[in-house]
Every structure is written in C-alpha cells, then in structure tokens.
Backbone bond lengths (Angstrom), bond angles and torsions (degrees), N, CA, C in turn:
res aa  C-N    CA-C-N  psi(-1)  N-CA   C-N-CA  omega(-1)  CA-C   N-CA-C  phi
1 X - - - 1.460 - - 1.528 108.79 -
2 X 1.239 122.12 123.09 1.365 142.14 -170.11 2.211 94.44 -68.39
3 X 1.624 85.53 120.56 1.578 98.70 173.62 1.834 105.83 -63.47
4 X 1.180 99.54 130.00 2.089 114.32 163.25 1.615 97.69 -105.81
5 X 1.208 108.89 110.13 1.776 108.93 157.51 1.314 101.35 -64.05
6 X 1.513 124.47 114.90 1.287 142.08 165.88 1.512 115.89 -54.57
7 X 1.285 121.92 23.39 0.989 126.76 177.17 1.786 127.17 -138.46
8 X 1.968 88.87 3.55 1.390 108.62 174.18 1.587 118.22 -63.35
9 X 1.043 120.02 -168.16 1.766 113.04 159.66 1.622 122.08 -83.70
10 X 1.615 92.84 -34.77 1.491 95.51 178.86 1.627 120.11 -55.39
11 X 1.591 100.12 -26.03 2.007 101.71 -167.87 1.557 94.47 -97.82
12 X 1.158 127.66 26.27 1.888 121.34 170.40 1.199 80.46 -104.19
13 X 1.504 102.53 148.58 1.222 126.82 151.38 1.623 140.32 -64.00
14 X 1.415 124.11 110.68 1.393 120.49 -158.60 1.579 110.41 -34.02
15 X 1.169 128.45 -41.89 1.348 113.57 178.72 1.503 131.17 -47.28
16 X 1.323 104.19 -36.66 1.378 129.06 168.20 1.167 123.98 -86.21
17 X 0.955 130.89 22.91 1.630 130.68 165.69 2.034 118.06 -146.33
18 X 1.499 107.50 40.16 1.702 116.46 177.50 1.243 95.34 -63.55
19 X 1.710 147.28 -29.68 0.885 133.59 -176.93 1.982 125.43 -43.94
20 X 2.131 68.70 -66.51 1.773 94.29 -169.35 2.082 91.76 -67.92
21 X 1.260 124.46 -35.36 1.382 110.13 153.90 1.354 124.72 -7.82
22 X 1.385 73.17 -94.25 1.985 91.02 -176.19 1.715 108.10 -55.25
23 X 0.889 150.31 -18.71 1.461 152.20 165.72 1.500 120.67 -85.58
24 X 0.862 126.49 -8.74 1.386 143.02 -179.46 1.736 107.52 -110.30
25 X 1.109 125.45 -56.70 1.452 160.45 -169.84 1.475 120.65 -67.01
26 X 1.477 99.41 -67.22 1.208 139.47 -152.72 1.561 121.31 84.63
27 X 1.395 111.15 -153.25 1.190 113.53 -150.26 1.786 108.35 -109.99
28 X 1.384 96.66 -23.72 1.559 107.06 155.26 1.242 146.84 -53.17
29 X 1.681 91.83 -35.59 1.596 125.93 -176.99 2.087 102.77 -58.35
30 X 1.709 91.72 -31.66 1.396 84.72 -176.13 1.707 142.48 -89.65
31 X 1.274 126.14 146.30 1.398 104.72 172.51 1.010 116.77 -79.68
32 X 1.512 116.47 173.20 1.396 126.41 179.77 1.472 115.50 -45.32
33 X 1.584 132.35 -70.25 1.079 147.19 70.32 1.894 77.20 74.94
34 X 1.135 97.93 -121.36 2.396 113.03 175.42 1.321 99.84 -25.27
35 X 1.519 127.13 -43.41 1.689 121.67 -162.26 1.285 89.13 -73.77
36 X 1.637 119.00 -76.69 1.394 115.96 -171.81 1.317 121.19 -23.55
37 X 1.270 123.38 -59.85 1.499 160.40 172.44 1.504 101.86 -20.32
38 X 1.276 102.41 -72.88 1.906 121.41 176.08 1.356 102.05 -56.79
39 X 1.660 125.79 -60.43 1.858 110.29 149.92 1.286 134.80 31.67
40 X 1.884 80.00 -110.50 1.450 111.58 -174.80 1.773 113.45 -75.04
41 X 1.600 110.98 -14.84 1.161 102.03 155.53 1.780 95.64 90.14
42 X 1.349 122.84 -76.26 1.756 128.47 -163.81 1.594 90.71 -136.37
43 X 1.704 88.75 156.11 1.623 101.79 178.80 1.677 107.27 -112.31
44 X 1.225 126.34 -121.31 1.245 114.98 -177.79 1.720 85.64 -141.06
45 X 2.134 98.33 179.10 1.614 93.16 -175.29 1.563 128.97 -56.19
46 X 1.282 99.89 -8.38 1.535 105.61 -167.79 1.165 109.54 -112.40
47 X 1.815 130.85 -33.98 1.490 139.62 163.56 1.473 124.01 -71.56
48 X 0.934 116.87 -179.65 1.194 112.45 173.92 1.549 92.22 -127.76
49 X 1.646 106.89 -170.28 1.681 100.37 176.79 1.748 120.18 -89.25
50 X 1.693 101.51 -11.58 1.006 97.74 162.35 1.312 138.84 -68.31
51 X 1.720 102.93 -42.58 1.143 129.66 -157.56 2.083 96.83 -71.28
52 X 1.473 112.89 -29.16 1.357 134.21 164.98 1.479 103.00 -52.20
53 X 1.210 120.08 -62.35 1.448 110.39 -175.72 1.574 113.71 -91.27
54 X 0.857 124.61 -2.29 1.590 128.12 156.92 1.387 110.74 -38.16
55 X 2.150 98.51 -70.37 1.170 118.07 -165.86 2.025 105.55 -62.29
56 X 0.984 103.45 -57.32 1.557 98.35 166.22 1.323 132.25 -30.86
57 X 1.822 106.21 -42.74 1.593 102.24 -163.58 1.694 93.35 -97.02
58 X 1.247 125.76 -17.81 1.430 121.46 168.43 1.382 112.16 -69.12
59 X 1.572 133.98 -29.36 1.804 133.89 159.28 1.484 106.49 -54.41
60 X 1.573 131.09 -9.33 1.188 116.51 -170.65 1.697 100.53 -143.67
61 X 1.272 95.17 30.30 1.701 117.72 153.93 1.899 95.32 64.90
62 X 1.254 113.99 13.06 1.499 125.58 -160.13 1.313 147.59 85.82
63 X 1.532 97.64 -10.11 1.380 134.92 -157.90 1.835 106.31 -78.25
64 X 0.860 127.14 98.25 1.509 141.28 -167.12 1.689 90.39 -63.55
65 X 1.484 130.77 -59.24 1.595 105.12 -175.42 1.543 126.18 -76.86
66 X 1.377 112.89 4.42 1.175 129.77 153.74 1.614 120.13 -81.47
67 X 0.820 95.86 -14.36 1.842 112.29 175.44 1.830 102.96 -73.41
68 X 1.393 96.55 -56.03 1.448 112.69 175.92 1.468 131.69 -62.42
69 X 1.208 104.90 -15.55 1.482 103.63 159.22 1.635 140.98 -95.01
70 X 2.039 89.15 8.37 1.415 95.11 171.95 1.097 109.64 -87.89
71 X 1.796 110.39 154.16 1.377 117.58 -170.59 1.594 106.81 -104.60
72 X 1.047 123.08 171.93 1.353 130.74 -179.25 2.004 112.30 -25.02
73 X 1.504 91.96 -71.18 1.044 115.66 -176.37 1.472 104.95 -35.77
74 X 1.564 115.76 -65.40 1.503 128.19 -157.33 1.568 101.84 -70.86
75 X 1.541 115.16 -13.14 1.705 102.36 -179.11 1.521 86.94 -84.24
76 X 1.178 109.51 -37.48 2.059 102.05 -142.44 1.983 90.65 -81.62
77 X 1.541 121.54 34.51 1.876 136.03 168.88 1.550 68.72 -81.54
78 X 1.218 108.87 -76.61 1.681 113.68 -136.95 1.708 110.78 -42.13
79 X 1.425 114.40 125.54 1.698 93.92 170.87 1.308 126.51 -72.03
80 X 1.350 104.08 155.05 1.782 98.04 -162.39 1.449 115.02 108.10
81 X 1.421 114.49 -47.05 1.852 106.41 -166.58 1.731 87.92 -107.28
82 X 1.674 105.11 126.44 1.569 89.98 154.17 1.579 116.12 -117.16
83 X 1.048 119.09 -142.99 1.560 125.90 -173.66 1.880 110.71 -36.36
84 X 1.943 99.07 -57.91 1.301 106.60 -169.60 2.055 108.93 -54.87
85 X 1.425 81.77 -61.18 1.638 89.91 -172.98 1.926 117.31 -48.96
86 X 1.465 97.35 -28.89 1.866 103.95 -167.51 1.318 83.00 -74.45
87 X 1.905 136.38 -43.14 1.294 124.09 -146.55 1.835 94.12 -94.92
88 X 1.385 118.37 5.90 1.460 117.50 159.95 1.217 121.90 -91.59
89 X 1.810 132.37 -32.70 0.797 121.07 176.42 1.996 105.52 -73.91
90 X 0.907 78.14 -60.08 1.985 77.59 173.71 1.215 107.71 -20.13
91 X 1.462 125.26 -57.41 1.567 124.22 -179.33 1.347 125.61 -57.41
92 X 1.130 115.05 -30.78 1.714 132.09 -174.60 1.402 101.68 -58.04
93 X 1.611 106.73 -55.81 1.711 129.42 -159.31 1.773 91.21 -69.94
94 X 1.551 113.69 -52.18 1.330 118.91 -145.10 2.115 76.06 -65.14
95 X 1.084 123.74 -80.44 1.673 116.83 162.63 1.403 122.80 8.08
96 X 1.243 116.06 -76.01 1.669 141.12 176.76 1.390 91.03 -64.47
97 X 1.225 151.37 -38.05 1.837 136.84 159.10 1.494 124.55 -56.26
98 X 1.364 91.22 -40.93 1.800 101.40 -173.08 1.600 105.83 -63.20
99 X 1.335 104.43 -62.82 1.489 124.04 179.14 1.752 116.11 -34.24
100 X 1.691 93.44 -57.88 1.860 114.03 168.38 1.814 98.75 -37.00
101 X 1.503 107.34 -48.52 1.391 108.19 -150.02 1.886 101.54 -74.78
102 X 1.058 106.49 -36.64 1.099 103.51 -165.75 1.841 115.61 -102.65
103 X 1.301 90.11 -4.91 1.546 93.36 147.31 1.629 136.83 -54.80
104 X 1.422 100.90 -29.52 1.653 148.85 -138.85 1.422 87.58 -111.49
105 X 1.459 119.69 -71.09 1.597 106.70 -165.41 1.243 112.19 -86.22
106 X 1.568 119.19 133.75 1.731 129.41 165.19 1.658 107.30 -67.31
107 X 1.907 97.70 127.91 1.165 95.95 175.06 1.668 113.69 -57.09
108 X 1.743 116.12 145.79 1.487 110.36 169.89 1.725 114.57 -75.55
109 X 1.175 98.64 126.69 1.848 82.98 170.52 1.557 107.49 -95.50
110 X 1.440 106.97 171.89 1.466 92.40 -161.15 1.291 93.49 -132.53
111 X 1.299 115.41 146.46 1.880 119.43 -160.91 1.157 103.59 -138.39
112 X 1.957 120.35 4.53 1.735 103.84 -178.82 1.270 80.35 -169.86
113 X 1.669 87.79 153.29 2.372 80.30 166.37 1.423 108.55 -48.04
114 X 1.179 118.21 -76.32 1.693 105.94 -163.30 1.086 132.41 -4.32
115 X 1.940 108.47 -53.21 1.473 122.94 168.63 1.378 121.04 -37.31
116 X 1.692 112.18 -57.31 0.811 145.20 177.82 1.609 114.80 -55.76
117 X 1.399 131.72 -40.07 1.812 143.12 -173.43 1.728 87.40 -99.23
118 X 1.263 108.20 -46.10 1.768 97.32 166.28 1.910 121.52 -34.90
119 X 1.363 90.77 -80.27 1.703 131.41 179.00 2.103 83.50 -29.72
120 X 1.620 99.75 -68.80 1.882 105.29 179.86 1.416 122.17 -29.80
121 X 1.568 97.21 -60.52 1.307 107.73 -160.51 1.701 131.43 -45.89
122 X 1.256 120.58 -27.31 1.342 121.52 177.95 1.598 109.24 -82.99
123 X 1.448 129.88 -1.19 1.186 148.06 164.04 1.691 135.70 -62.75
124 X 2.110 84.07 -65.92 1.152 105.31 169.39 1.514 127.72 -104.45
125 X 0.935 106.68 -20.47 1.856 115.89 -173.61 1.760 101.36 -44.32
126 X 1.323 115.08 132.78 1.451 125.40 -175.45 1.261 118.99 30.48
127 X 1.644 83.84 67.05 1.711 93.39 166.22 1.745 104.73 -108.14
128 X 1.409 119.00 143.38 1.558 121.14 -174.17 1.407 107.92 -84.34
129 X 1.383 117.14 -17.84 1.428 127.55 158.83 1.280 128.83 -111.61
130 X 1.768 107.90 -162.44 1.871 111.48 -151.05 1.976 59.71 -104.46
131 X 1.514 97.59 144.95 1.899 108.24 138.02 1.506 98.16 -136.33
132 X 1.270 97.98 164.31 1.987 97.05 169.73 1.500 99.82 -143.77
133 X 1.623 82.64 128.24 1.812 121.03 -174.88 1.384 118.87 -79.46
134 X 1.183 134.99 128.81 1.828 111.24 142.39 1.535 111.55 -129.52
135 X 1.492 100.01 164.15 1.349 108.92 -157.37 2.133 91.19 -111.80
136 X 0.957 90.63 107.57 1.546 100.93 172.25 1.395 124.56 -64.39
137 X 1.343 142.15 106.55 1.512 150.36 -163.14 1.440 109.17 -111.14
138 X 1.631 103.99 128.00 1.788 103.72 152.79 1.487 111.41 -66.40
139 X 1.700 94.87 -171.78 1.380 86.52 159.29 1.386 146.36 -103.50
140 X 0.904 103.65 36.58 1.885 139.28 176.97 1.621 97.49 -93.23
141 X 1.543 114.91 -29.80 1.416 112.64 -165.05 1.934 116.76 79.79
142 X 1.198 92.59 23.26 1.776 97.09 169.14 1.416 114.51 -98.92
143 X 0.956 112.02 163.78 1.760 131.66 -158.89 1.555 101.24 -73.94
144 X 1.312 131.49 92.49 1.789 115.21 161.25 1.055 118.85 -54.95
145 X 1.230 119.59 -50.64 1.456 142.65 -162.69 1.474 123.82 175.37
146 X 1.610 105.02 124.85 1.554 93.29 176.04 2.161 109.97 -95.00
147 X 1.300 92.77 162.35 1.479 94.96 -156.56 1.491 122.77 -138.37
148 X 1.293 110.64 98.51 1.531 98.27 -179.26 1.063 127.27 -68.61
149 X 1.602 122.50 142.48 1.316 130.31 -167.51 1.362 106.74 -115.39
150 X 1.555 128.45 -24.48 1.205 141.47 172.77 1.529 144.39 -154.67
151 X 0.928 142.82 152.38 1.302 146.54 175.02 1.533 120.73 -129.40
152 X 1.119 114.40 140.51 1.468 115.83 -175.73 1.586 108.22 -151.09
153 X 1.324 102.91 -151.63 1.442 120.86 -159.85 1.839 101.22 -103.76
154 X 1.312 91.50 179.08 1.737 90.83 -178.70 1.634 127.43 -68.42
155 X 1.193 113.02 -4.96 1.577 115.02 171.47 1.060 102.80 -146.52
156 X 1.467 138.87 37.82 1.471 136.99 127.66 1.315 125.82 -153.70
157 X 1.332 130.27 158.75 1.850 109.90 145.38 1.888 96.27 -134.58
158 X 1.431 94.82 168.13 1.658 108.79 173.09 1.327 98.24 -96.48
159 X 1.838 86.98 138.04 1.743 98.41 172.17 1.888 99.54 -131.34
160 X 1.080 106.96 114.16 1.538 133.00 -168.48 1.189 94.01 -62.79
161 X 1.466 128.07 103.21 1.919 105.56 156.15 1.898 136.16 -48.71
162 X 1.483 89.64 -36.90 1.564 97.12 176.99 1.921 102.66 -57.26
163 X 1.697 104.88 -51.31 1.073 94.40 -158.03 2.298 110.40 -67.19
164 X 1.063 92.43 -38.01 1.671 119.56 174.09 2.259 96.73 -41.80
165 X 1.284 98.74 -61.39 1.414 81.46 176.54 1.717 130.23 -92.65
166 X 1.651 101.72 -1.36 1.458 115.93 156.99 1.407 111.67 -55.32
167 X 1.209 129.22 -32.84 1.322 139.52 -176.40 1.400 109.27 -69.68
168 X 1.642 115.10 -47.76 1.360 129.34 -168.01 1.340 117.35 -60.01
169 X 1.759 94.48 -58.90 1.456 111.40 -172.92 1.821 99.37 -43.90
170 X 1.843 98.75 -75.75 1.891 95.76 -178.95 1.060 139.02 -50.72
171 X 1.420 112.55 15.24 1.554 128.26 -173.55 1.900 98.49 -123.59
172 X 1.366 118.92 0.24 1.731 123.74 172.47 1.616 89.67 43.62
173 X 1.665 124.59 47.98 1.427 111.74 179.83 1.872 90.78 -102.21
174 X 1.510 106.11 145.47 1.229 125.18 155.50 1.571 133.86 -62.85
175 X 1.275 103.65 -21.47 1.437 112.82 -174.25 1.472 128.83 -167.68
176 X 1.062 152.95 137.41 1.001 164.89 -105.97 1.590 121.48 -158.10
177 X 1.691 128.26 117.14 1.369 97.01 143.97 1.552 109.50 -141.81
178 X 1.281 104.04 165.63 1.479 110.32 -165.68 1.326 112.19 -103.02
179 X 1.696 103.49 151.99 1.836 101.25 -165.56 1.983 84.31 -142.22
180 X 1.594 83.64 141.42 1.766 83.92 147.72 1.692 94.78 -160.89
181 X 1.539 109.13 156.12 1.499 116.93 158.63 1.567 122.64 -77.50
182 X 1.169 91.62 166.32 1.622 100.74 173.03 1.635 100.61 -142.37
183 X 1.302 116.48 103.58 1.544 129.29 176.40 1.592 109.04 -38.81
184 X 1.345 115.57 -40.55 1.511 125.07 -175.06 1.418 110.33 -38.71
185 X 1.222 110.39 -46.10 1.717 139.67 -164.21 1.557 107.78 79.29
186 X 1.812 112.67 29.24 0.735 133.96 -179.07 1.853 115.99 -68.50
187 X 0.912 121.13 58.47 1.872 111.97 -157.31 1.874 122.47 -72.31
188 X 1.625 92.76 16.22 1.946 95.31 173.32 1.473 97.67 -82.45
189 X 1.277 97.08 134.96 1.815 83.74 158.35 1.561 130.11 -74.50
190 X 1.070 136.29 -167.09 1.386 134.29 -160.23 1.609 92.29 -113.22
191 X 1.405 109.45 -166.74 1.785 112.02 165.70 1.195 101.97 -92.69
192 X 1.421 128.90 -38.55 1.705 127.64 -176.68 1.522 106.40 -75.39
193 X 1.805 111.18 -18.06 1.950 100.96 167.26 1.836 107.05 -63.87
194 X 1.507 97.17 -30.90 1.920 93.37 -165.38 1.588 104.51 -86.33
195 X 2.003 114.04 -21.52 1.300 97.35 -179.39 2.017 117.05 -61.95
196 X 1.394 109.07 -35.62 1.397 122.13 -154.34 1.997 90.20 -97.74
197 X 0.835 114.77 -8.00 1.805 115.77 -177.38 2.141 77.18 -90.25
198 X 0.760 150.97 -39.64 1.485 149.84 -126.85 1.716 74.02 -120.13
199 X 1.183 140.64 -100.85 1.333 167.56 168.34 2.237 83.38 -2.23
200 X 0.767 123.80 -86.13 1.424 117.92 -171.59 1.382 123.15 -76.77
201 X 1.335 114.70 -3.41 1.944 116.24 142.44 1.298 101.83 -73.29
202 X 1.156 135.07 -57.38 1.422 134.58 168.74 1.605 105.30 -9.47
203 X 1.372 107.53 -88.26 1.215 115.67 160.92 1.327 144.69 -41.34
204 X 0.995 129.15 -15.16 1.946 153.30 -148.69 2.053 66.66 -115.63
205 X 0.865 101.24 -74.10 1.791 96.78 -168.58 2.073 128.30 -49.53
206 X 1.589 91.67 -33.37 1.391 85.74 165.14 1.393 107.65 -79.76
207 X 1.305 135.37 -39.82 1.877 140.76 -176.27 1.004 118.34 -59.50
208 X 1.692 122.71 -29.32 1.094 134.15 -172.42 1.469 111.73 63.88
209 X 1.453 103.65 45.02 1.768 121.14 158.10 1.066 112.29 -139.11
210 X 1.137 119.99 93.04 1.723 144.85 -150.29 1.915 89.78 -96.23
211 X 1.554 68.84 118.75 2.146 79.38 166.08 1.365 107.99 -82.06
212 X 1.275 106.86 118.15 1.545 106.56 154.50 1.445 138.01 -99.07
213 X 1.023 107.65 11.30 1.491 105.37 159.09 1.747 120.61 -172.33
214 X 0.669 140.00 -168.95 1.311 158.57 -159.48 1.257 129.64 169.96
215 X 1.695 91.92 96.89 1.653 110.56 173.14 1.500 116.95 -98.04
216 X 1.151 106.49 152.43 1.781 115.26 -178.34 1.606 92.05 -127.19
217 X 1.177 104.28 130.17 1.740 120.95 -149.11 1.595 87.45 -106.90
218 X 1.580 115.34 135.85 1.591 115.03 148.20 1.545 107.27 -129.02
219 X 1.247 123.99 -171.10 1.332 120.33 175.85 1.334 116.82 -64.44
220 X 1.451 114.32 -32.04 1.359 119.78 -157.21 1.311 123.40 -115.51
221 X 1.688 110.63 -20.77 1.059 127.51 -177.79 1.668 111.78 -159.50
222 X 1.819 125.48 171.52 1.355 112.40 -179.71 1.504 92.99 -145.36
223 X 1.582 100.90 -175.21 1.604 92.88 177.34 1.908 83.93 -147.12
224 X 1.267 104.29 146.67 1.348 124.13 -147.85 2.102 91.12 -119.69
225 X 0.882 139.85 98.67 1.293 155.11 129.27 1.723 113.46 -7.25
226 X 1.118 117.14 -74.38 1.939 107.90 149.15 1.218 125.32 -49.06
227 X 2.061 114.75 -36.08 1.895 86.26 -176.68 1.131 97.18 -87.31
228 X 1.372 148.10 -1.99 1.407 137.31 171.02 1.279 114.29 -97.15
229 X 1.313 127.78 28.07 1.379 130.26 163.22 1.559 135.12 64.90
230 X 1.647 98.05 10.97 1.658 120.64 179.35 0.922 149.04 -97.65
231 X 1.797 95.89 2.34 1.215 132.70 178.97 1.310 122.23 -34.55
C-alpha cells in the first residue's frame, strides 16, 4: 500500500482545505459555504470552518442577500463567529454590494459646468466649511471618481498640488476639474482662487492632465473659470 504523508493536501479533509481549493481550483470551484469558510478563517472544537458556514448559510435558506441583512449581533448567535469574524463577513458582502452598484451605474460624462456643479452637489451642498474637490476624467471626459483633497475651516482650506495630482496620476485620469465651496454663498473667486486655479493648469500642462475648469461651489449657484474665460 502506497505511503500518503498525512500531512499532504490530499489526506486533509475537504472541509479544511477551501483555501488550497480556491488556489488549485479556482474561485468558482467554491461554495458559498468554502468562501465564507476562508472568511472566518477557524471553526470551533467540534466544527470546522466550513461546517460554521454551512450552519449560517442554511439560517438564511442559502440565500447570500439574506445573508446581508444580518447585523453584527445576529452573526456573532452562531457558535464559532464572534464580533471580529461577523464584522468580516459583513465586509466581504458590504464589497460584493458596492461592486453590484457600480457595475449598475453609467459613468456621467460631463459636457458643461452644470454637469460638473451637478456631479458636486451631493458632496458639497451645506457644508459650514471650505473642502476642495476634484472630479477625475477619462478621456471621453467621464467621471472616475470625485475626490477630496481637503477640508478646512470657514474661510479657507489648503489644496496641495503635489497631493491633488498624486491623486491623478493613481487614478491613470486624463483630466481634471477642480471644485471648492465657499459657505458665504459667496461665488467670486478670491485672487489666491485665480493664483492656485493658474498654478495647477500650470501643472495639468507639464503631466498632461489638463484642468479644465474651476468651479467655486455655493448652495445655490457656482461660477465656472472656463465659462468666464479665465481659465
């Protein structure tokens, strides 16, 4: 009879090995059930980690968005998962939602400020202070991501150029535009809004991520740096 080192993969027991599964396998190969499993990492003296998420995904009839509506509390019933492990699986799912979501939404491209004080608005609208935004563009001019660069006090904040195109570069965005509020509902810019709007096209031009615009955000209204020709 041909020797098995009891310590190969083949002589563990499938419950105990979703890892080397999924690496061997892939990631398809697994059930819900194996994902969880890899998770929570360990089961208890008598479970295993599968046998842990078995019992879990059978309380929720198997159903993964029923999985997702347990709260901390209701994972850390099960024996075996406490606080850490319930507040890991939560994270996985809360992940696997985001992803769903943004599968789901079409980037906006943006063709005028408006788009652009639009795109702002759920950001900045009734803020008691200055923050300063930019809205990261392919080159289609659609939204990667908008991104705060700062927060401050009621009549200013600092917006770092290094840090403003540190953002750019790791985002492979083409283009750029820059936002900040002014609580006042004050919407002129200042001389230090036109020195640093001037100062980071500067820059946008050696990087070859050309700012195109610069809005100064109020609740009610903005003032746009391209439609006023100051770009």
């Amino acid at each position: 009879m041909p020797y098995e080192n009891p310590g190969s993969i083949k002589s563990w027991a499938e419950e105990d090995r979703p890892r080397e599964k999924l690496m061997y396998k892939g990631k398809a190969a697994l059930s819900e059930a194996e994902l969880i499993a890899i998770l929570i990492g360990s089961g208890t003296a008598e479970l295993s980690a599968v046998d842990v998420s078995r019992i879990i995904m059978q309380s929720v009839s198997n159903n993964l968005n029923e999985l997702a509506r347990l709260s901390i509390k209701d994972l850390s019933r099960f024996k075996g998962i406490g606080e850490a492990k319930a507040i890991t699986i939560i994270a996985a799912l809360e992940l696997g939602r985001r992803r769903k979501e943004q599968d789901r939404l079409q980037r906006r491209r943006i063709t005028c400020s408006r788009d652009a004080y639009e795109e702002l608005v759920p950001h900045l609208l009734d803020k008691p202070h200055e923050e300063f935004w930019i809205l990261l563009l392919n080159r289609a001019n659609e939204v990667l991501r908008p991104v705060q660069v700062s927060a401050g006090g009621v009549s200013g904040t600092v917006a770092d150029p290094k840090m403003i195109f540190k953002f750019a570069l790791e985002h492979l965005a083409s283009g750029m535009i820059l936002s900040h509020n002014h609580p006042s509902g004050n919407r002129m810019p200042s001389q230090a809004d036109k020195e640093l709007t001037r100062k980071l096209r500067e820059a946008g031009k050696l990087l070859d991520i050309p700012v195109l615009d610069h809005l100064i955000f109020t609740d009610k209204a903005y003032f746009s740096f391209a439609d006023e020709g100051i770009l």
